[in-house]
C-alpha positions as CSV (number, residue, x, y, z in Angstrom):
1,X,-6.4,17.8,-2.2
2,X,-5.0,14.6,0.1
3,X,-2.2,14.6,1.9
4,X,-0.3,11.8,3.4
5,X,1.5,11.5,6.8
6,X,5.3,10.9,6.1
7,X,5.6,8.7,8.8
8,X,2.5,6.3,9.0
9,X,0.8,6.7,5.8
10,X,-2.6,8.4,7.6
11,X,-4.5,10.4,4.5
12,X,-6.5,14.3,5.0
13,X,-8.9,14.4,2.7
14,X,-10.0,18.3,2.1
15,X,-13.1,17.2,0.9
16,X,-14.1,15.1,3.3
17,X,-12.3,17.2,6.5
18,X,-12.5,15.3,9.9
19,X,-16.0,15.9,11.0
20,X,-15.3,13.9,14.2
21,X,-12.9,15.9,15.2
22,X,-14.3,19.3,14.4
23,X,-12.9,19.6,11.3
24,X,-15.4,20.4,8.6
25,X,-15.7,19.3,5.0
26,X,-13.9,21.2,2.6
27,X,-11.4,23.1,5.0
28,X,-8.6,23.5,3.1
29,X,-5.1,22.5,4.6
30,X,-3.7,25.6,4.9
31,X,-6.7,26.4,7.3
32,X,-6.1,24.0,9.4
33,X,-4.1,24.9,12.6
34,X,-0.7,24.9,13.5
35,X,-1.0,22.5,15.8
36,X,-2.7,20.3,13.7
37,X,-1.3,16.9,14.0
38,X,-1.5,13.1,13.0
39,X,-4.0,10.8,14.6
40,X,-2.8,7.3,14.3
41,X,1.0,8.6,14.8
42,X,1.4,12.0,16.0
43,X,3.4,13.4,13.1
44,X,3.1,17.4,13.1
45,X,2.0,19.1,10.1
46,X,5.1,19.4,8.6
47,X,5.6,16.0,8.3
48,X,2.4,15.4,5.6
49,X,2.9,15.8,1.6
50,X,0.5,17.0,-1.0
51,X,-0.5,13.8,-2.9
52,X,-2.9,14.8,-5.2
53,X,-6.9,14.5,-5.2
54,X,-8.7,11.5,-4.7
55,X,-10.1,11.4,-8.8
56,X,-5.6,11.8,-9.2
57,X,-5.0,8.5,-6.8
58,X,-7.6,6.5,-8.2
59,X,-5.7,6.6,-11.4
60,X,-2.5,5.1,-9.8
């Protein structure tokens, strides 16, 4: 599953996590932590929507 920031547009990618910043591939949103936030803009976690998987958002 992706989701997209609210604010900026910045995509998590499930599959791919965020290896650079500890975050491992596959960890699920709901694992992430509380505190998790936006890189480019800040936004808290909150602020991101459930957009569908990347095979769903190649079909747009």
């Amino acid at each position: 599953m992706i989701y997209v920031c609210e604010i900026c547009g910045w995509e998590y990618d499930e599959a791919k996590g965020l290896p650079e910043e500890g975050i491992r591939p596959g960890t699920k949103w709901e694992d992430l932590p509380d505190k998790f936030y936006c890189y480019l803009c800040g936004a808290t976690k909150e602020q991101f929507s459930a957009a569908g998987t990347a095979a769903d958002l190649e079909h747009l």
